[in-house]
C-alpha positions as CSV (number, residue, x, y, z in Angstrom):
1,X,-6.6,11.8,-34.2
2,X,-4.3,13.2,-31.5
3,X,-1.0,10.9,-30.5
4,X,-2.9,10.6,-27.3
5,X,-5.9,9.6,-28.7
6,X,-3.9,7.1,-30.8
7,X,-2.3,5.4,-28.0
8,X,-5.7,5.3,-26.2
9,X,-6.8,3.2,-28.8
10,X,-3.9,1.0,-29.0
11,X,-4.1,0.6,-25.3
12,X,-7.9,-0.5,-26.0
13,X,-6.5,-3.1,-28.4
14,X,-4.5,-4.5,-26.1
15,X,-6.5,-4.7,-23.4
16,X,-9.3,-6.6,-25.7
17,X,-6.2,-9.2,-26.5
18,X,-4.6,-9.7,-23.4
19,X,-6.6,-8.7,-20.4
20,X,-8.2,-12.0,-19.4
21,X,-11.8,-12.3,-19.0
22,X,-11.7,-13.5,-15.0
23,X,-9.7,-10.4,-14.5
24,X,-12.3,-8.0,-15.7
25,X,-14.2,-8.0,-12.2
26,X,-13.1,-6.4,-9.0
27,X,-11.8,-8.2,-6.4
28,X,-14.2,-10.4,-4.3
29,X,-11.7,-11.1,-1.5
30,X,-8.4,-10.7,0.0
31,X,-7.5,-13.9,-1.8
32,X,-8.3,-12.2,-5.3
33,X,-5.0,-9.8,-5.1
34,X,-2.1,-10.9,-6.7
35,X,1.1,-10.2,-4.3
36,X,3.9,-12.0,-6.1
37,X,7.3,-13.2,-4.5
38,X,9.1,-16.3,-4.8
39,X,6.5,-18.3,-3.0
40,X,3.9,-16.9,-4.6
41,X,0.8,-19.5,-5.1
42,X,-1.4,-17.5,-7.9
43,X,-5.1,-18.6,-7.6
44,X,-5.7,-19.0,-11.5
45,X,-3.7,-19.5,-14.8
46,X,-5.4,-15.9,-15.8
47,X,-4.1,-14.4,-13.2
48,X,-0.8,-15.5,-13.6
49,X,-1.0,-14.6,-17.4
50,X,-2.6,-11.5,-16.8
51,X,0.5,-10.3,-14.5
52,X,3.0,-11.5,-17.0
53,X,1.5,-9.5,-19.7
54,X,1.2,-6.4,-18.0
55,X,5.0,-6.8,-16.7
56,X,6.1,-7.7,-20.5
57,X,4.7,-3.7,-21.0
58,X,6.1,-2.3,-18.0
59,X,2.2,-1.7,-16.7
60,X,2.3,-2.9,-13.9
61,X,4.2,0.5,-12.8
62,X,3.4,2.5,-15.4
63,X,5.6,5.4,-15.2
64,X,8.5,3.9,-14.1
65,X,11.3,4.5,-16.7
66,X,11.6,1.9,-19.1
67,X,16.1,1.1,-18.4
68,X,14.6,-0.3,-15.0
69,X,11.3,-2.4,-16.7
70,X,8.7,0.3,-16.3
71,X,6.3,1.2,-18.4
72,X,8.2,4.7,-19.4
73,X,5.0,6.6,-19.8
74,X,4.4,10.2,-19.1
75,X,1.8,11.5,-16.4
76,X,-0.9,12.3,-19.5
77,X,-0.1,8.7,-20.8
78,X,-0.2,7.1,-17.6
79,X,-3.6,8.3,-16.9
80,X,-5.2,7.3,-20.3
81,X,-4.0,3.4,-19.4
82,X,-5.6,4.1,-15.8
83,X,-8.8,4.8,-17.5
84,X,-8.5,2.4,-20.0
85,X,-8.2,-0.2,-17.2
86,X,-11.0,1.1,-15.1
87,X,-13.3,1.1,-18.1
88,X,-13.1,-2.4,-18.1
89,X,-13.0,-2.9,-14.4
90,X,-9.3,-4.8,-14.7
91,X,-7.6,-5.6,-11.8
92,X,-4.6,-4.4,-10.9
93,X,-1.9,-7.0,-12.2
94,X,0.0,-6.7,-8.8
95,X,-0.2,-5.5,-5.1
96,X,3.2,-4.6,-4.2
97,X,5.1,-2.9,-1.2
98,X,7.8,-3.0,-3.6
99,X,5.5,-0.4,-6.1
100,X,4.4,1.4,-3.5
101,X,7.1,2.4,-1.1
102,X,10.2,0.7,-1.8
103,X,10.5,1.2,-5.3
104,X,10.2,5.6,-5.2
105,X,12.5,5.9,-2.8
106,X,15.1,3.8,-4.4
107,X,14.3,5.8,-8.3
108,X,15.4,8.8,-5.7
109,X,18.0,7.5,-3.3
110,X,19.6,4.5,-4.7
111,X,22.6,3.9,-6.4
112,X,22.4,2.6,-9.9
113,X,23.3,-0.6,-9.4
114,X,20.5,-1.1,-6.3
115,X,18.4,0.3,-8.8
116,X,19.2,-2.6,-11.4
117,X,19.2,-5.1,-9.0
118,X,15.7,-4.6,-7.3
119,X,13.3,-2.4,-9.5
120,X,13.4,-4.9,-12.6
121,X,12.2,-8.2,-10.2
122,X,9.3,-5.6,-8.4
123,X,8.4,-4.9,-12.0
124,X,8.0,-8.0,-12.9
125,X,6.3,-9.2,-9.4
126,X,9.1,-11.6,-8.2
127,X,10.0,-10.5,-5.1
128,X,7.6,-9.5,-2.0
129,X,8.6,-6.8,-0.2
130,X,8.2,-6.3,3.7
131,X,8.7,-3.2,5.8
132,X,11.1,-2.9,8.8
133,X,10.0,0.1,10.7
134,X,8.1,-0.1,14.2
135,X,9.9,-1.8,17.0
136,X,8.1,-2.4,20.2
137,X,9.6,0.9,21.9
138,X,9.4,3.0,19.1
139,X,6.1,3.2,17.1
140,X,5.0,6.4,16.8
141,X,8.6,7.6,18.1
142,X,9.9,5.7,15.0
143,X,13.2,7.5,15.5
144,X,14.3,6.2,18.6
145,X,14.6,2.8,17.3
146,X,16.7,0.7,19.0
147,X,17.4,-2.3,16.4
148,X,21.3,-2.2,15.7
149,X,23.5,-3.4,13.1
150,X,27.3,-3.1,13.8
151,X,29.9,-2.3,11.6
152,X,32.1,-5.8,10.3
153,X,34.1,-3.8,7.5
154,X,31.9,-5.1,4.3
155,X,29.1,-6.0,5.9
156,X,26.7,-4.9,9.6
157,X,25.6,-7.8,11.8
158,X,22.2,-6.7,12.7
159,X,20.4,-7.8,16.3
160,X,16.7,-6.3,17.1
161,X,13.0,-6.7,16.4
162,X,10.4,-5.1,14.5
163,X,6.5,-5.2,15.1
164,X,3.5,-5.0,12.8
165,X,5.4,-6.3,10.3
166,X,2.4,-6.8,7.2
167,X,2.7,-10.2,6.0
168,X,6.4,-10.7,7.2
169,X,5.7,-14.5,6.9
170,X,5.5,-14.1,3.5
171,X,8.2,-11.3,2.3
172,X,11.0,-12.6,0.4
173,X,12.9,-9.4,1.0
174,X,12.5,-6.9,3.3
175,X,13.4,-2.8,3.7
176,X,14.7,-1.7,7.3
177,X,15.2,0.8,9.5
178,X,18.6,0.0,11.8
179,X,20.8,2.1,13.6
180,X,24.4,2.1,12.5
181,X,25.3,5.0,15.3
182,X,24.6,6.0,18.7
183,X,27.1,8.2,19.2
184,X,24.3,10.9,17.8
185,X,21.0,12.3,18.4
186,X,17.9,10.1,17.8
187,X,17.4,11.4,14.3
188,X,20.6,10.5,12.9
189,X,22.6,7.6,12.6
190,X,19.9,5.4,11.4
191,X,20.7,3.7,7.8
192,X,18.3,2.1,5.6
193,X,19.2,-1.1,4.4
194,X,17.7,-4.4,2.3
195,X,18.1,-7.6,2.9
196,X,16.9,-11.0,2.0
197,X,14.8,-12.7,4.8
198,X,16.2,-15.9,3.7
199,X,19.3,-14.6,5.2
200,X,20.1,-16.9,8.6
201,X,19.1,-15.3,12.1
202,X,15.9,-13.7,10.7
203,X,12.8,-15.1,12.1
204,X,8.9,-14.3,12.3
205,X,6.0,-14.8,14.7
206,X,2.5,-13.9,13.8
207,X,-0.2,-11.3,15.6
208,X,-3.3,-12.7,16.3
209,X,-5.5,-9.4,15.6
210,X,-9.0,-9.5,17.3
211,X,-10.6,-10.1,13.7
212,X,-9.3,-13.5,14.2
213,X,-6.9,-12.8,11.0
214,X,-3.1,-12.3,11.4
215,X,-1.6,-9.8,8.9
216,X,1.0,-8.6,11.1
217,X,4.3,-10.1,12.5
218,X,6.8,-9.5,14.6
219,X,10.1,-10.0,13.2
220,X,13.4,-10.6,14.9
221,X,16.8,-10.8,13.7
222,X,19.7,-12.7,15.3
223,X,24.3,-12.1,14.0
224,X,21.6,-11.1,10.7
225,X,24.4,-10.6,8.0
226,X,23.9,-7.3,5.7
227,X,26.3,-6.1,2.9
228,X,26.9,-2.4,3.0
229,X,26.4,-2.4,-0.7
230,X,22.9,-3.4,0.4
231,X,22.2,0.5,1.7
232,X,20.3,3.1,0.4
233,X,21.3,6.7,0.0
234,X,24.5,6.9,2.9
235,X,25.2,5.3,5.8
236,X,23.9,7.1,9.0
237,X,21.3,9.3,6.7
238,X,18.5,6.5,6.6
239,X,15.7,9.0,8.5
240,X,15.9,11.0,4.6
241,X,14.9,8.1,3.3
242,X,12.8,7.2,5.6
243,X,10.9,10.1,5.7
244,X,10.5,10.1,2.1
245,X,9.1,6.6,1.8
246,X,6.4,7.4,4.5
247,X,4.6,10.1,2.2
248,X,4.4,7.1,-0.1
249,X,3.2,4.7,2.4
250,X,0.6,7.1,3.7
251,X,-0.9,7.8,-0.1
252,X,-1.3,4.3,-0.4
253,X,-3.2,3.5,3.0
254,X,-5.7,7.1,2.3
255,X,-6.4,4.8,-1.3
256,X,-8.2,2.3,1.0
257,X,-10.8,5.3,1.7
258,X,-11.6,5.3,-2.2
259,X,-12.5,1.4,-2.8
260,X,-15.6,-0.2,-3.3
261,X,-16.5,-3.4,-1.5
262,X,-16.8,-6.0,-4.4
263,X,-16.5,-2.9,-6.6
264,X,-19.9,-2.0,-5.4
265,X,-21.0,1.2,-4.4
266,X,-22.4,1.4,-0.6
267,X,-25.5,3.1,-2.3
268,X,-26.1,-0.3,-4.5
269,X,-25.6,-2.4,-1.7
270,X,-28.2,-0.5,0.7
271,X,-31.1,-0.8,-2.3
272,X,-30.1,-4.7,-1.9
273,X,-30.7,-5.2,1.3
274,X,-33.0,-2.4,2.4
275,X,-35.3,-2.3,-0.6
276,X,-36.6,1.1,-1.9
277,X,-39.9,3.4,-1.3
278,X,-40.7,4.7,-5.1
279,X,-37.2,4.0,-6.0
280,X,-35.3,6.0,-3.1
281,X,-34.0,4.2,-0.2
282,X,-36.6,4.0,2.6
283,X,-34.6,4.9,5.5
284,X,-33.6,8.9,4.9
285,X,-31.1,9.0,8.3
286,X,-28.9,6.5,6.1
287,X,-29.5,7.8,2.9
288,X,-28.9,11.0,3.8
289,X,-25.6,9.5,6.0
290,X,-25.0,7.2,2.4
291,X,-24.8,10.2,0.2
292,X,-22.7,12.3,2.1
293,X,-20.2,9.4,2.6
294,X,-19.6,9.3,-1.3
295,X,-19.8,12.5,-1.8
296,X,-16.7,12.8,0.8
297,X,-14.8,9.8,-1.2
298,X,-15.5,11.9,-4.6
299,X,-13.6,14.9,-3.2
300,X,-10.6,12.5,-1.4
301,X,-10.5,11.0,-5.2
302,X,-10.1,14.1,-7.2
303,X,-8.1,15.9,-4.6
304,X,-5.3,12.9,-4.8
305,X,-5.8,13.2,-8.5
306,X,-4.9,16.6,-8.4
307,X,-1.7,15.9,-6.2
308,X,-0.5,13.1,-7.8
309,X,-0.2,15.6,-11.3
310,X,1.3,18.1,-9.1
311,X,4.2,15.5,-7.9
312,X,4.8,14.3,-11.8
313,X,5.2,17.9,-12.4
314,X,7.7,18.6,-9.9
315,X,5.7,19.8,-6.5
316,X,6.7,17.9,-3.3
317,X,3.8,16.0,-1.7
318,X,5.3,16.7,1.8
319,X,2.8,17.2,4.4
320,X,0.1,16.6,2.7
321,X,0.2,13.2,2.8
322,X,-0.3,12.6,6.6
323,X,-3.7,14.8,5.3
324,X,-4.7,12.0,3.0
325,X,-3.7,9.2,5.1
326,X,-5.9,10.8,8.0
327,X,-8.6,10.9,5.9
328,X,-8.6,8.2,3.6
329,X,-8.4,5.8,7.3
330,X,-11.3,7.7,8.5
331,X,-13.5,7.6,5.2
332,X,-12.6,3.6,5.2
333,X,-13.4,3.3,8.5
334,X,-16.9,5.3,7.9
335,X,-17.5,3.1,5.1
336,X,-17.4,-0.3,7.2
337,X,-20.0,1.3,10.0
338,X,-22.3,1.9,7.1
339,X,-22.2,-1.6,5.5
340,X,-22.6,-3.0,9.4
341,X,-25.6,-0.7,9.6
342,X,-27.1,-1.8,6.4
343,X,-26.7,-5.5,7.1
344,X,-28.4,-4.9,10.5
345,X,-27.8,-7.9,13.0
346,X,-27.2,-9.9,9.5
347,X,-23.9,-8.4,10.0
348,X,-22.6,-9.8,13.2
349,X,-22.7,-13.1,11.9
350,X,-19.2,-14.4,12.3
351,X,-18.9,-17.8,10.5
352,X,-20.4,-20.0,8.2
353,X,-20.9,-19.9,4.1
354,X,-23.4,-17.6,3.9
355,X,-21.3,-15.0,6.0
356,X,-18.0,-15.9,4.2
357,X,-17.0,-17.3,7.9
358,X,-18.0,-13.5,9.3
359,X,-16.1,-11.7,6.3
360,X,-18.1,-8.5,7.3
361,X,-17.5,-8.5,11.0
362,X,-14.4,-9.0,10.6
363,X,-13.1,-6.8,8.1
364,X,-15.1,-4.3,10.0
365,X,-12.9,-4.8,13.0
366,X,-9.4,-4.7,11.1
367,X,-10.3,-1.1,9.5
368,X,-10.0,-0.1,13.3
369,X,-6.3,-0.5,12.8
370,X,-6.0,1.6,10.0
371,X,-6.0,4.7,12.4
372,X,-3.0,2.8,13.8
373,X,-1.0,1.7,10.8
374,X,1.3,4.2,9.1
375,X,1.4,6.6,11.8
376,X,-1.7,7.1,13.7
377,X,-4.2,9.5,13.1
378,X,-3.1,11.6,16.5
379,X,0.7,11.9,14.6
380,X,-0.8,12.7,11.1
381,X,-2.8,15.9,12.8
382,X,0.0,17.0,14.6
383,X,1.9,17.2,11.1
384,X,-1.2,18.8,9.2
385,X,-1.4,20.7,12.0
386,X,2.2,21.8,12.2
387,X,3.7,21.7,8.6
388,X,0.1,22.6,6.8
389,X,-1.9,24.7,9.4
390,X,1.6,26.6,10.6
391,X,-0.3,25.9,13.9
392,X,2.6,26.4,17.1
393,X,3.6,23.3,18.5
């Protein structure tokens, strides 16, 4: 047996011992992810021991070197836990903005002891992340932000707002764009710093989206007290950063294109509610529409796959990302007009137990901001355009 082999079947074992039973089962709604943070209200004792055990490994980000609680494990390594967890359909331990933005760009940018400070507690699912980036004048301009924090010797005293906020109400921490300069062009003098929203002068308001849900906030910050030793990389080089931690962002929004609705092919669901003609589905327009539409998400999957090695071994993601993102909002959005075609008029029902109060609907409508979030699909062109195509501008 092979060392890989061998730590495929310890990872088996383990998984048999400690991956609780409720946990083996995709997620059935929103309310079935496990977010973490200090006010974190976890829905079941599994779930709570199933994200305790996973941190104890360092699973929960697997290749994340151990000094800093990771898991330590090499690309080949990581990927034999991946499918290990997959085989049993085990949910992931923890969402985390922490895991999938934050946390890479401190490993590259932040000072040691940023890196002790914050990557242990994301590890381990104790802190909630937010994201200070849009403002309401600078969106898809993100650089001409306007959101100031002035210089007090040890410390900034930040004044501003930020908009689209995800789940600001409920991020113990947040990452943030500010500009510590405006002596300089647009680009530069912005700094990227952390603070704890706990901190006095920081309030949010929620956005009432038109699926009736409100993911989003505004966030405003009032004489908000940061410490300089709160910044990552150096003062006035935040867009680096910045830039970086967007090609992780946008990764993690093209995933959305790749999952399954109760971990449920679209396929499965049609031959529920449509029934089948001598086992094929009856309509061919949407088989035909069906088939295509996975065989798209097949090629998204293995196309990150084969980026993702390309990163571990050294090869920048770069452009490519604003590539996936475009896509993997597109294929999601596809994916939603499918399961609103299936369901026919079914699927306009918007409340009531049978509907999930109008979970379809609605869900349908909020993938219409995934075009939006991120940078929106127009931006992400223009780059793939630019940087990939080496189109003229």
């Amino acid at each position: 047996m092979s060392e890989l082999d061998q730590f495929r079947q310890e990872v088996r074992e383990w998984l048999e011992a400690n991956c609780p039973q409720s946990m083996r089962s995709p997620y059935q709604s929103e309310a079935d992810a496990c977010w973490g943070g200090r006010n974190y209200q976890f829905q079941s004792d599994d779930q709570r021991l199933w994200l305790e055990r996973m941190a104890s490994k360092g699973w929960t980000v697997p290749t994340w070197p151990a000094e800093y609680g990771g898991g330590g494990l090499d690309r080949e390594h990581a990927k034999v836990l991946k499918e290990e967890l997959a085989r049993i359909h085990a949910r992931p331990a923890l969402e985390s903005f922490g895991i999938s933005m934050l946390g890479p760009a401190l490993l590259k940018f932040g000072s040691e002891e940023l890196k002790q400070q914050h990557l242990p507690p994301i590890v381990r699912g104790e802190i909630r992340w937010a994201q200070g980036y849009s403002e309401p004048n600078a969106g898809s301009d993100l650089a001409s932000l306007a959101a100031r924090a002035d210089d007090h010797g040890d410390h900034f005293i930040l004044n501003g707002s930020k908009v689209w906020t995800s789940y600001g109400d409920l991020g113990d921490w947040m990452f943030c764009l500010v500009r510590t300069n405006f002596e300089v062009p647009k680009h530069q003098g912005i700094s990227f710093v952390l603070f704890d929203m706990a901190t006095p002068g920081v309030s949010t308001r929620p956005i009432k989206l038109i699926s009736g849900k409100s993911p989003f906030t505004e966030t405003f910050f009032e004489n908000v007290r940061v410490e300089k030793d709160q910044v990552v990389g150096e003062i006035n080089q935040g867009w680096t950063v910045a830039k970086y931690l967007l090609t992780h962002e946008r990764e993690m929004i093209a995933g959305s294109g790749l999952s399954r609705v109760g971990g449920t092919p679209i396929s499965q669901l049609a031959l529920r509610a449509l029934g089948t003609e001598n086992e094929i589905l009856s309509n061919p327009m949407l088989r035909a529409d069906i088939a295509q539409f996975e065989m798209d998400g097949r090629c998204l999957a293995l196309t990150i796959e084969r980026a993702r090695d390309e990163v571990k071994a050294g090869v920048s993601l770069g452009a490519t990302a604003s590539l996936f993102k475009y896509y993997g909002t597109e294929l999601n959005k596809r994916r939603y007009e499918l399961l609103m075609a299936i369901n026919g008029s079914d699927a306009l029902d918007w409340e009531g137990g049978e509907s999930q109060d109008g979970l379809r609907p609605k869900t349908w409508l909020r993938t219409k901001g995934n075009s939006i979030e991120g940078g929106t699909s127009e931006i992400q062109l223009n780059v793939v355009a630019k940087r990939i195509l080496g189109l003229p501008g």
